[in-house]
N, C-alpha and C positions, 0 to 999 in steps of 0.2 A: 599811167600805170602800164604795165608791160602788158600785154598779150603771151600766153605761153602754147605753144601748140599741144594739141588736144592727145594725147598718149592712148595706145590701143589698152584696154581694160587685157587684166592678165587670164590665165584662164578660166581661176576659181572666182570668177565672178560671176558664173549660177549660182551661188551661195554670198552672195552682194545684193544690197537693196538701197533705194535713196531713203532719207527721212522728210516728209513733206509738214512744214511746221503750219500753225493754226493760221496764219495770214496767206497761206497757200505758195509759199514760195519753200524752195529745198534748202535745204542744210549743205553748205559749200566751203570750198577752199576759192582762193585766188593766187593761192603761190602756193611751191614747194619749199619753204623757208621752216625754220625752225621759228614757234612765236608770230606767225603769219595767224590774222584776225578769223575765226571762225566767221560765215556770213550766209546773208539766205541771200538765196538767187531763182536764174531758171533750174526748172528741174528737167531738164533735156543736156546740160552742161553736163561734160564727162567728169570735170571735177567734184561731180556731189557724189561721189560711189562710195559705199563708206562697207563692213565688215567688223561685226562683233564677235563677239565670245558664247558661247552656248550659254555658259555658266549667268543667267541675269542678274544674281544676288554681288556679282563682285566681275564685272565685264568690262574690258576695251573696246573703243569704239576707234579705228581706223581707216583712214582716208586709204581707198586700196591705190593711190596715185602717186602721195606722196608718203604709203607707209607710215606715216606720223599719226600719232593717237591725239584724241579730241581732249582738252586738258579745259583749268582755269588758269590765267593766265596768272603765274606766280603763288600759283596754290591758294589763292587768298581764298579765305570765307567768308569775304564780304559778298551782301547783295549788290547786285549791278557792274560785279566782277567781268571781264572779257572771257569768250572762249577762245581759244586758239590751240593749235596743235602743237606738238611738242613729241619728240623724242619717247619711243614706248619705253620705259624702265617700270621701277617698284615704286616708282613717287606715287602716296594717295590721292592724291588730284588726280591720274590719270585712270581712276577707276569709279565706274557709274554701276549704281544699279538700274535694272532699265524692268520699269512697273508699268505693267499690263493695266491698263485703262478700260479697255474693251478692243475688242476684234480688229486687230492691226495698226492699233493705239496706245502709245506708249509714253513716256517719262522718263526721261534722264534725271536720275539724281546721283549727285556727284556725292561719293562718299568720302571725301577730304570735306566739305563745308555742310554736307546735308540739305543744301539748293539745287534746285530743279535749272536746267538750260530752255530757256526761254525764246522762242523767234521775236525777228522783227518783224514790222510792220509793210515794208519797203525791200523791194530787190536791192543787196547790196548793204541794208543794216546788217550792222554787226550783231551775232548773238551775245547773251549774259546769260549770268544763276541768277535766281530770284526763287523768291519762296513759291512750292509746289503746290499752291489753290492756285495757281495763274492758269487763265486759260491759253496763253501761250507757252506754258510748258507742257503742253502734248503735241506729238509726233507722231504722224500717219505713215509705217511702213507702205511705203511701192515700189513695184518691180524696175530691178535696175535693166 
């Protein structure tokens, strides 16, 4: 796998935060590619910066690195579906609503399939959708 050099964050990244998923690793890129595997990692890697929408009921969630919004891969609404990123347009895969669990606690749910984005276990698993009673579809806002 390539190594890509680490890119300075742009400005409006005081308004940037990482997601830190329930196995304690962050919500990551590894490429700037279209279709490149959403995946948890460290949360000190500049590629976990990501940037939503005010709006929670109908939000983009983007990589502020590679610009590219957090999608399912092929829109599918299957469980155990791939995250990865993907080109911002009007496709409903690339919009979540993001539910407040408690104080800095959140829920991705993709509003094309109605599943929750799920962590993995392991630095370097890939994320999925899965139905949102999992306890790995919650998302601990911190400071990017």
């Amino acid at each position: 796998m390539a190594v890509m050099a680490l890119m300075t964050p742009p400005a409006s990244a005081a308004a940037t935060k990482r997601w830190q998923g329930y196995w304690g690793y962050c919500l990551t890129m590894t490429s700037n590619s279209a279709n490149a595997q959403a995946k948890t990692g460290s949360c000190t890697s500049g590629w976990n910066i990501w940037k939503n929408d005010t709006n929670h009921n109908k939000a983009t969630i983007t990589n502020i690195y590679t610009n590219l919004c957090l999608t399912i891969a092929g829109g599918s609404k299957t469980s155990g579906a791939q995250g990865v990123q993907y080109h911002c347009d009007k496709d409903p895969s690339r919009y979540w609503k993001l539910v407040n669990v408690s104080s800095k606690k959140w829920r991705f749910q993709n509003l094309n399939s109605g599943y929750c984005l799920i962590s993995g276990p392991a630095s370097g698993s890939i994320t999925q959708q899965a139905p949102c009673t999992s306890p790995a579809a919650v998302w601990t806002e911190i400071s990017a």
